[in-house]
N, C-alpha and C positions, 0 to 999 in steps of 0.2 A: 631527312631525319639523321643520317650518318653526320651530314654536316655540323648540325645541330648538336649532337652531342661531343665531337670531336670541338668546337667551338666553345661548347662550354665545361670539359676538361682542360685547354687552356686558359681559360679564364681562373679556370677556379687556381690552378699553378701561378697567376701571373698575382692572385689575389695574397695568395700565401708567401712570396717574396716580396711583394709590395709588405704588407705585414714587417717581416723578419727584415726587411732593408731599414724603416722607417720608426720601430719600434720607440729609438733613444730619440729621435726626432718630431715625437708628435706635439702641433702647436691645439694650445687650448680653443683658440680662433676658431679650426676649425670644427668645433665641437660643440659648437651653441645650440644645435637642432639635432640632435643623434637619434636616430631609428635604430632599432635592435630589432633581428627576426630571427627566425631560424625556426625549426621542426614544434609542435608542440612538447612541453617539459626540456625543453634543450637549457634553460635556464635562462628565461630573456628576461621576465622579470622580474628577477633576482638579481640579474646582473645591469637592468638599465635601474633600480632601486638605488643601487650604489653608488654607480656613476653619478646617478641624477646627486646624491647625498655627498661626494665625494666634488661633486662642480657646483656646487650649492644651486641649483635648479630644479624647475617642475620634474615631475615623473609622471608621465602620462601611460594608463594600461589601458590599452584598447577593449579588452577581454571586459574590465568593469563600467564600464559604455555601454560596451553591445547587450550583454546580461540584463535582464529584466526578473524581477522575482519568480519564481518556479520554472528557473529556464525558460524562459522568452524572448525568445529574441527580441530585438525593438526595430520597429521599422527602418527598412536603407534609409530614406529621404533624411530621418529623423536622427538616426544615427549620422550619417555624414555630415548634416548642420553640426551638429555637438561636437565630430570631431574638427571640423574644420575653425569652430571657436576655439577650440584648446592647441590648435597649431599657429593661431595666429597669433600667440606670444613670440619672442622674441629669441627665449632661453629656453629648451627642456628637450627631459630624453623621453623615449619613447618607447614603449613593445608590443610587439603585434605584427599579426601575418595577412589581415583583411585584403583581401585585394577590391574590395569593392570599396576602400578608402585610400587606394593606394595611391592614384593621382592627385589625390589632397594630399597626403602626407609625405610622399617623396620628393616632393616637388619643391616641399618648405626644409627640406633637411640638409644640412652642410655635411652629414658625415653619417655612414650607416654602416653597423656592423651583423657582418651576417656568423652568427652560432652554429658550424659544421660541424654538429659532431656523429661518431661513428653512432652506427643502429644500436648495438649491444647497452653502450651509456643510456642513449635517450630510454630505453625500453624497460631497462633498469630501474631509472629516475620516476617513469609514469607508471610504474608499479611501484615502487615506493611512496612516492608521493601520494597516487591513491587512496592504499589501504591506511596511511599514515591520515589522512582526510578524513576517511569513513569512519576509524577508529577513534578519533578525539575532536568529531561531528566539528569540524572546523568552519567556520563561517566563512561563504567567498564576497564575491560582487553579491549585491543587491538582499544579500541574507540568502543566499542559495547554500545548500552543501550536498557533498560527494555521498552516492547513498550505493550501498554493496550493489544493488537492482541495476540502478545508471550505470556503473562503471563495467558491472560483470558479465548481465543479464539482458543489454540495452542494445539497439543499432545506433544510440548514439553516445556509447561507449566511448569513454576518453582512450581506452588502452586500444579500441578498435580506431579509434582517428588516426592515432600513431601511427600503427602499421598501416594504414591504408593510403596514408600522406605522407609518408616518411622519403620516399624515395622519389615521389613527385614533385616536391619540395626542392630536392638535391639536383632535379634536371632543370626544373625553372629558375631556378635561383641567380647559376652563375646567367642565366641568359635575361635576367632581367637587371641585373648588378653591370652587367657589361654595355647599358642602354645608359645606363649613369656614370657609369667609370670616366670617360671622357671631360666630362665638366667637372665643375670646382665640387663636386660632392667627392667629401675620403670615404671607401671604402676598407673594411677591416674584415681581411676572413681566419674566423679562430678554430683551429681542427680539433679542442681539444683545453678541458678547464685550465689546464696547466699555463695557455697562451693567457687564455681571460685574464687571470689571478697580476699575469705578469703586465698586460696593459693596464689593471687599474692600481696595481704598483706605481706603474710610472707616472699615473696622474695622479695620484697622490704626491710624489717626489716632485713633480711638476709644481704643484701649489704649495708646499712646502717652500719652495726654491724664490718664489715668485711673493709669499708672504714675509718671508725674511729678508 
């Protein structure tokens, strides 16, 4: 266990200079299949939205897959056919933490960015976001919405997944990110929206550079 976690504090160090070394250097090449994860409300699909809109490619959200109307899940078998068709495009990003599709979806991806951010942010965001939902009954996947009962009242609580997943997240992550590090997949780890805003700056100025 000691090892383990000593193993994946250097990862996550080697993940965050990898980052800040390569930043001015990222090739669009590597970026045809991008997987975004990271805690839920960390901002994945918000920010694989953009990207996907900023690379002119699909935007694939795992969360409106699995959703069935009145929160339902949809069956594994059935869910991983579905997703395994929408990663067999060529171009798109991705969001989503599934790991019962994660051997389908890792496996097709050239570049994955993991969303680190601190507890205080994410916890912030899925309280905002929430009451933000409940109060202007916002429609999600499958015509589902956020009702004060589910989020408050509920064991399956979105604000209760966070804190119960937030930190088990942080220990699996680098030690699953460092099973792929090695092969041609780029990894990105952002401590912090200030990194995000600045990588998709650069693919912006990227395709700017590349259009003119």
């Amino acid at each position: 266990m000691v090892r383990a976690c000593c193993t994946a504090k250097l990862f996550a160090v080697s993940c965050r200079k990898y980052f800040l070394v390569n930043s001015e250097n990222i090739k669009i090449e590597s970026l045809k299949r991008v997987v975004v994860v990271g805690t839920s409300c960390s901002g994945k699909t918000t920010l694989a939205k953009n990207l996907a809109h900023a690379l002119g490619v699909k935007h694939i959200e795992l969360d409106s897959i699995h959703w069935l109307p009145d929160w339902v899940e949809r069956p594994n078998d059935e869910f991983r056919n579905l997703v395994e068709k929408e990663v067999a495009a060529d171009l798109w990003v991705l969001d989503g933490n599934y790991s019962k599709t994660r051997d389908i979806v890792w496996t097709r991806a050239t570049a994955i960015i993991w969303l680190n951010y601190s507890f205080p942010l994410v916890a912030y965001r899925a309280i905002h976001r929430t009451t933000r939902r409940i109060f202007t009954r916002e429609t999600l996947y499958s015509q589902n919405r956020e009702t004060f009962k589910k989020a408050f009242l509920s064991k399956d609580s979105i604000l209760l997944w966070v804190l119960t997943t937030f930190h088990r997240r942080r220990r699996d992550y680098p030690l699953l990110l460092q099973e792929v590090s090695g092969s041609e997949v780029k990894v990105f780890v952002f401590q912090n929206p200030k990194k995000t805003k600045e990588f998709l700056k650069r693919i912006h100025q990227i395709n700017k550079t590349v259009k003119n």
